[in-house]
N, C-alpha and C positions, 0 to 999 in steps of 0.2 A: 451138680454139673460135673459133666468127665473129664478129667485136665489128661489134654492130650500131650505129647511128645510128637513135634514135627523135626523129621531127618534135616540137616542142614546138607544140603546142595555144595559139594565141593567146590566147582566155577564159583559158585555167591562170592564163599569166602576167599576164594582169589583173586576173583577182581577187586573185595574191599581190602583185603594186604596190599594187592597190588596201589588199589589209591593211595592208602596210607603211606607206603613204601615211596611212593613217588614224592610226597609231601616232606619226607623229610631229609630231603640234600636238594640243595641249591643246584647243585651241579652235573645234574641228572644222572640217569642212568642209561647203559648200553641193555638191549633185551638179556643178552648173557647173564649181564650181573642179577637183574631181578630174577631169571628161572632158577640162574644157583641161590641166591642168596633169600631167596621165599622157599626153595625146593620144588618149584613149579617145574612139569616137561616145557620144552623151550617152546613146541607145538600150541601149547595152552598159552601159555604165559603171551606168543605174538597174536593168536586169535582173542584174547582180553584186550590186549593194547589196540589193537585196530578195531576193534566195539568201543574203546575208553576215548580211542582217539575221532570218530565219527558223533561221538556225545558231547566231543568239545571236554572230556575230563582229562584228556591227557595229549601233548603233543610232540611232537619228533621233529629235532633241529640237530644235526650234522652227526648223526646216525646215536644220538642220545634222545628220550623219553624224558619229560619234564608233564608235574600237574599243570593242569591245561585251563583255560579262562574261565570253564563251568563251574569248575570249584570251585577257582574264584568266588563266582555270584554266587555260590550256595554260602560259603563263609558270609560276604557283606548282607544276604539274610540273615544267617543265623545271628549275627552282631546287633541287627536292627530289632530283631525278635530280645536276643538280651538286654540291649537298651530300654526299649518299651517295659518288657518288666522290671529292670532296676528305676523305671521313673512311676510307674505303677505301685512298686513297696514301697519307693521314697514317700511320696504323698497318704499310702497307708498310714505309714510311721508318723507323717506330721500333722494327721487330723488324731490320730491317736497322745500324740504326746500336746494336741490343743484344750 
């Protein structure tokens, strides 16, 4: 089989810095700082946030961006996905050491 090489889509990878980026300060950010500080044009950078912010990933409170309540819910998945299999190997492990 032919193992291809697909182009990455610059937008993809700014909006997922941009999610990341938001995730990590409590204290949000102004669009300013994420275009300087991702290297995003400011153009891009408020056309991601208002796609992030209609997805519910990201929200805007007294002209600062904060991650938004979607995330939220994808995290309390992704937890309930890692619980299930920590209790899935837990029970592997205790029919094996029976």
């Amino acid at each position: 089989m032919e193992n291809k090489t697909y182009h990455q889509a610059k937008k993809y990878n700014d909006f997922i810095d941009i999610l990341k980026h938001l995730g990590s300060k409590t204290t949000g950010f102004t669009a300013n700082e994420i275009s300087s500080e991702l290297n995003i044009t400011k153009t891009t950078c408020l056309s991601i946030l208002d796609t992030m912010q209609r997805a519910g990933l990201a929200e805007l409170h007294n002209s600062k961006y904060y991650i938004g309540t979607e995330a939220a819910k994808l995290w309390a998945s992704r937890k309930t996905i890692l619980t299930k299999r920590q209790e899935d190997i837990s029970h592997q492990l205790s029919s094996l050491n029976a």
